[in-house]
N, C-alpha and C positions, 0 to 999 in steps of 0.2 A: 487501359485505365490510367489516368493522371493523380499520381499517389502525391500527397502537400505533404513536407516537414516542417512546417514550421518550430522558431526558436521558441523554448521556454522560457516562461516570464514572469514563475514565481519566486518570490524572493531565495535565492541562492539556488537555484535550479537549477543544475548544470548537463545533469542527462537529455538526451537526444530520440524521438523516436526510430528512427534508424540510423543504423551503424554504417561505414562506407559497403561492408562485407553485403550488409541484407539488403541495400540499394542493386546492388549489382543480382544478387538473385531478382528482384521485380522487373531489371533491364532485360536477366535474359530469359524471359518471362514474357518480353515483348511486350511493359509495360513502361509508362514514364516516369522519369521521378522528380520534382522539383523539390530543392531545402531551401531555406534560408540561409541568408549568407550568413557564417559564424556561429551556425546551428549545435556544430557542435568542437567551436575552437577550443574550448576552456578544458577538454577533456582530451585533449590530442587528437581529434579527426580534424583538419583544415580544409577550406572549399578545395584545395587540389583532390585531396582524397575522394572527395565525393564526385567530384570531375573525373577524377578516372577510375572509378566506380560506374560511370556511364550519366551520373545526375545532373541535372542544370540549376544552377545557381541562380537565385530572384531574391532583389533585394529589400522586400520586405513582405510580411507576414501575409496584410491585407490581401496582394497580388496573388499570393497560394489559397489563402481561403475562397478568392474570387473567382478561380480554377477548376481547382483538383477536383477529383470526386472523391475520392477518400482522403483523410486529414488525420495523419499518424503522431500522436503525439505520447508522451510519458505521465504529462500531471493531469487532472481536471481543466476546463477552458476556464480559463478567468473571464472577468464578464464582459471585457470590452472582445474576446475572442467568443464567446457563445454569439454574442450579436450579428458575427460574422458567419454563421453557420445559416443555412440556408437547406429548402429541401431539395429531394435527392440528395442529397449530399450524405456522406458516412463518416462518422468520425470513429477513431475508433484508439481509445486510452484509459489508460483509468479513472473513474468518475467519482463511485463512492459518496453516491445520492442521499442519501436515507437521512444524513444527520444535517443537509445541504440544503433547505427549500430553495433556494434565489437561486443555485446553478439549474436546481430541479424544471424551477419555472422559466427561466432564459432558454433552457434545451429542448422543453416543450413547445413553447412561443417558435423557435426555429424550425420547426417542422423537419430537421434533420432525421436521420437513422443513427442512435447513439448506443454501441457497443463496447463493454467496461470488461477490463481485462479481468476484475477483480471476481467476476462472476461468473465467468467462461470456467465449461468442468472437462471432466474427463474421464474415461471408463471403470478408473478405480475411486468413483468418488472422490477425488481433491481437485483441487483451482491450479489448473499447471502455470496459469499466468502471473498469476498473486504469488506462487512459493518463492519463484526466486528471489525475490524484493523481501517475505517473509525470512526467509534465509539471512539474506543480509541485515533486514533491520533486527532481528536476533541476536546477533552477532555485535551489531552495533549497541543494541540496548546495556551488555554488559563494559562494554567499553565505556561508554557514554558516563553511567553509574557510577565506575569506577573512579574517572576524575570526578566526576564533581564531589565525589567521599572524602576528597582532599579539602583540609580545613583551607584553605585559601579560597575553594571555590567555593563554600559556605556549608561542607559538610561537616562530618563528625572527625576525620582525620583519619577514618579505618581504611589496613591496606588490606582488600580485599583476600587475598593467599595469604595474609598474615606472616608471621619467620618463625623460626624457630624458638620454641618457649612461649609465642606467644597467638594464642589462638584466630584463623580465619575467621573474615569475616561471616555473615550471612545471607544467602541470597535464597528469598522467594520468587518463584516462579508462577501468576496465576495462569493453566493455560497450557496444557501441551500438547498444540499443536505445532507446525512446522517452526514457529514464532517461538514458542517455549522450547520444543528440543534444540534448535539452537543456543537458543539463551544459553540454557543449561551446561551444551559442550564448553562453551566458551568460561561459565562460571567455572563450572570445575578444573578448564584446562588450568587455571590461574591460580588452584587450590582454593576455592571458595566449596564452603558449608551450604552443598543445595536443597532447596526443598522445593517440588514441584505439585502443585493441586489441579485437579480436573476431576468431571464429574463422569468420564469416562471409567470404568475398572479394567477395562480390555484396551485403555488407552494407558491404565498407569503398570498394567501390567507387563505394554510393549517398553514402554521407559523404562520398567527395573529389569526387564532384558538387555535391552539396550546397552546400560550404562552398567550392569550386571552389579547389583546393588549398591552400587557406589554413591547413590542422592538416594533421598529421603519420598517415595513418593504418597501424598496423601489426598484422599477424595474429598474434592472441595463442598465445602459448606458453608454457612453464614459463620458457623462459630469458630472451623479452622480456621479462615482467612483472618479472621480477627486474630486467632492466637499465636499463627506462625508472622503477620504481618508485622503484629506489636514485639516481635523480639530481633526484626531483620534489621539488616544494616544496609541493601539494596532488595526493591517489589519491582518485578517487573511484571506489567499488566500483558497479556501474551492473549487473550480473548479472541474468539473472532466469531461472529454469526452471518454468513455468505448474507452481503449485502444488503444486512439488515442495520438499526444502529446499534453498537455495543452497548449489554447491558452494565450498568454501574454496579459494581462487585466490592468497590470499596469506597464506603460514604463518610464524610467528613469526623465522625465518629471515631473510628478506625483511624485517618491522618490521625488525630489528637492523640490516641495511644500509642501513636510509631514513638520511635524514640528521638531525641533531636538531633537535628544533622544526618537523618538516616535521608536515603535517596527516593524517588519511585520515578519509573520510566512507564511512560502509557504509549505502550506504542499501538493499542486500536485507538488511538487519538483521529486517522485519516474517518472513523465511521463515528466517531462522536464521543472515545474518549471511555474508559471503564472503570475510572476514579471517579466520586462526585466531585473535585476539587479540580481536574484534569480542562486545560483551557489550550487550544491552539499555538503552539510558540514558532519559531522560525528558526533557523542555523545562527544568524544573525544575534538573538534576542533568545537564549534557546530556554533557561530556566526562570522561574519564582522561587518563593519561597511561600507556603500556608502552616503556620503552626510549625514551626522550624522544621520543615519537611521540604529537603529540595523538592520541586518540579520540572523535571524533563519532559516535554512534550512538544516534539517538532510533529508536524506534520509531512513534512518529506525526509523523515532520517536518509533513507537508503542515496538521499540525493548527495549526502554528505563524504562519498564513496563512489563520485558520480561514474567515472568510466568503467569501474568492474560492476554497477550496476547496471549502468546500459549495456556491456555486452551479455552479464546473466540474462536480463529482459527481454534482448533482441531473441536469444538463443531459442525463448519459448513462446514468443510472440510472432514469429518468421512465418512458420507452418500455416496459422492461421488468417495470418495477416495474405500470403498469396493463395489462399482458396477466396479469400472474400475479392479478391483482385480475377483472379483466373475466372470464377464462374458468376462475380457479381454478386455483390452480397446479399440477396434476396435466396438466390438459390442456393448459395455457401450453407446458410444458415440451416434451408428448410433438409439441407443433404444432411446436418453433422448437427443433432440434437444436441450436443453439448457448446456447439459454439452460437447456437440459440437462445443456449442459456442464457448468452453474454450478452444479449439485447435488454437493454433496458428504457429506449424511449426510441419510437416509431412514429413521425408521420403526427405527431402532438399527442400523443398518446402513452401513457408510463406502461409498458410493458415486464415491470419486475413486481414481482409481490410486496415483499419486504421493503421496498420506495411504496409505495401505495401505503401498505398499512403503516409506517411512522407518518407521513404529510401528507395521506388522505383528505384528513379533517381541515388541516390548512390550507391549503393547496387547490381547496373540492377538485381531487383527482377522481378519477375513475378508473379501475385497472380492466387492461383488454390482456389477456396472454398471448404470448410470444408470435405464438405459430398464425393464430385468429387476425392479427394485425399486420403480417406480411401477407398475409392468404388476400385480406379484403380493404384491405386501405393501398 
């Protein structure tokens, strides 16, 4: 098989979908690799690397999409790169359709085979692909917060861990999952005041093991979230509903009682964001302000961190990335119901529930499942 790299070309995007290390597993794999030239300079791999990795170097995108039969990338295809998508063809990155009509419709129109990392599972129930980038952006969300708490960057001037005599800040957590318990490690490592919500019991019970009662954990509700939000000094939105769009947990109401200068980071921003106030920002351009409430909401945080992100991604992305190589990704798939999962759009057709039911009505989609749409298209 002829595996494409192409460069990333959203704004500040510096990850790579393969590393020199996982080129060379596809080589001796007996498969080929093309990248783009400078795919991934910006993060220390150079075309030497991927050259003696065994890859061939092409010097621009079009030429790999015009190719390859699978098209490995890190972000969503932008729209002049969906156009270039074609059938047969495999793409295979993270999408994150649901809150997206116009990539939705462009990946439909291409009659591609389109498989999202974000949705691909695994025997113990979780998204092995989605964690490590959750991991990271966790991690990042507390960092992120933390400067902009700094009155120069138009917060309140609170240091997070606080000093002595004078008390930590507060950090709310909505959300613990993989996204929240990191948060969380990271708030506390810095002595922050944590409080973490979900509607899990057997989810907040593993957290006060965890962290062996050291945060505060409590089951979310319309009224907590209002009560623990309006006294925090950093919200971090930690939500996730496998591939559906994030529900809004905190509505403009809520902003107006934070305090001013207090922070909020939404990091389900990639599926639409679980603030009502919550809008799209970039590395570049990263905060607002609504009701003197910063807003952090990048949508590629983890890109911000780009080479420990791409080598966590490659890590859990490799495995499956050469079974859809080795046996073809029709039969990859119908072999390993979990990376079935990860099919979201077949041959024009949306194969994910949760994309169908938000842009059904828009869209006039139709949902076929997974398995029904490789069997018979």
């Amino acid at each position: 098989m002829l595996i494409g790299v192409p460069k990333e070309i959203k704004n500040h995007e510096y990850r790579v979908g393969l590393t020199p290390a996982a080129v060379k597993e596809f080589v001796q794999h007996s498969h080929q690799v093309w990248v783009e030239t400078q795919a991934g300079h910006s993060i220390g791999f150079t075309d030497e690397h991927y050259i003696e990795a065994g890859a061939e170097i092409i010097d621009s995108a079009a030429k790999i999409f015009a190719k390859a039969d699978m098209i490995v990338k890190v972000k969503e295809p932008q729209a002049n790169e969906c156009k270039m998508l074609r059938p047969g063809q495999t793409l295979y990155t993270y999408l994150h359709l649901a809150p997206d009509p116009i990539q939705t419709q462009l990946l439909v129109e291409s009659g591609a085979t389109c498989i999202a990392y974000e949705t691909v599972t695994d025997n113990r129930n979780t998204l092995p692909l989605l964690a490590p980038m959750s991991e990271v952006a966790g991690r990042m969300s507390v960092q992120a917060g933390a400067h902009y708490l700094e009155k120069a960057q138009g917060g309140s001037g609170t240091l997070l861990g606080g000093v002595p005599g004078v008390a930590p800040g507060k950090v709310v957590v909505i959300g613990g999952g993989v996204v929240g318990l990191n948060a969380a490690k990271m708030a506390m490592g810095i002595g922050a005041d944590v409080t973490i919500l979900d509607r899990s019991l057997n989810r907040l019970r593993e957290l006060d093991d965890i962290f062996e009662g050291r945060l505060a954990t409590v089951f979310s509700t319309a009224e907590s979230i209002e009560y623990y939000t309006s006294r925090a000094d950093l919200v971090i939105g930690a939500v996730l509903v496998p591939g559906a769009a994030a529900p809004k947990l905190l509505n403009r109401e809520h902003i107006k009682k934070m305090k001013p200068g207090s922070v909020v980071v939404d990091v389900a921003i990639d599926q639409g964001g679980c603030f009502e106030t919550s809008r799209a920002t970039t590395h570049q351009d990263p905060v607002y302000i609504i009701d003197d409430v910063v807003h952090y909401c990048v949508a590629n945080m983890p890109g911000g961190v780009a080479r420990t992100s791409t080598m966590a991604l490659n890590n859990a992305t490799l495995p499956f990335g050469l079974a859809l190589a080795n046996k073809g990704p029709k039969q990859a798939m119908l072999d390993d119901p979990h990376l079935l999962n990860g099919l979201n759009v077949h041959q024009g057709k949306v194969t994910y529930k949760a994309v169908v039911d938000a842009l059904g009505k828009e869209l006039n989609l139709e949902y076929m499942d997974a398995k029904t749409a490789l069997e018979t298209l």
